[in-house]
N, C-alpha and C positions, 0 to 999 in steps of 0.2 A: 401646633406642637402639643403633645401631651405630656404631661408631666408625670415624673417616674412616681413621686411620692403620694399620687392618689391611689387610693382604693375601691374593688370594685366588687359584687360579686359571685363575677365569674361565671354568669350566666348566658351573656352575650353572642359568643360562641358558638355554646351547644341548640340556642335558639335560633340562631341562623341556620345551623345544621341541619335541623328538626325541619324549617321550613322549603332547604332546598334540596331536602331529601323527599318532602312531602309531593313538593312540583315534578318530581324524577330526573333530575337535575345532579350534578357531583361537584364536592366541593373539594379542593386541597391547598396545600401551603405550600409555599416558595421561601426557600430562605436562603439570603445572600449574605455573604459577613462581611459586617459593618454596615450593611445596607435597609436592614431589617426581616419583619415577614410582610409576606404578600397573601390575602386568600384570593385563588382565582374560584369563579363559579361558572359552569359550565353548563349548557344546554342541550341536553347529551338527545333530547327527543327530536 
């Protein structure tokens, strides 16, 4: 469980982007209500 009151930042993200953008690879979100988000990553090669 994560807790809402930490801080972070905000780096996370765009560093996972960077790296499976770099493999040629796509990445996107999923979002369910109440459920959360999802990133799915995909192996597009």
């Amino acid at each position: 469980m994560i807790a809402k009151d930490r801080k972070g930042s905000g780096l996370g993200l765009s560093i996972v982007k960077w790296i499976v953008t770099l493999h040629g690879w796509q990445i996107h979100a999923e979002n369910e209500l109440g459920e959360g988000k999802k990133m799915v990553v995909t192996n597009v090669s």
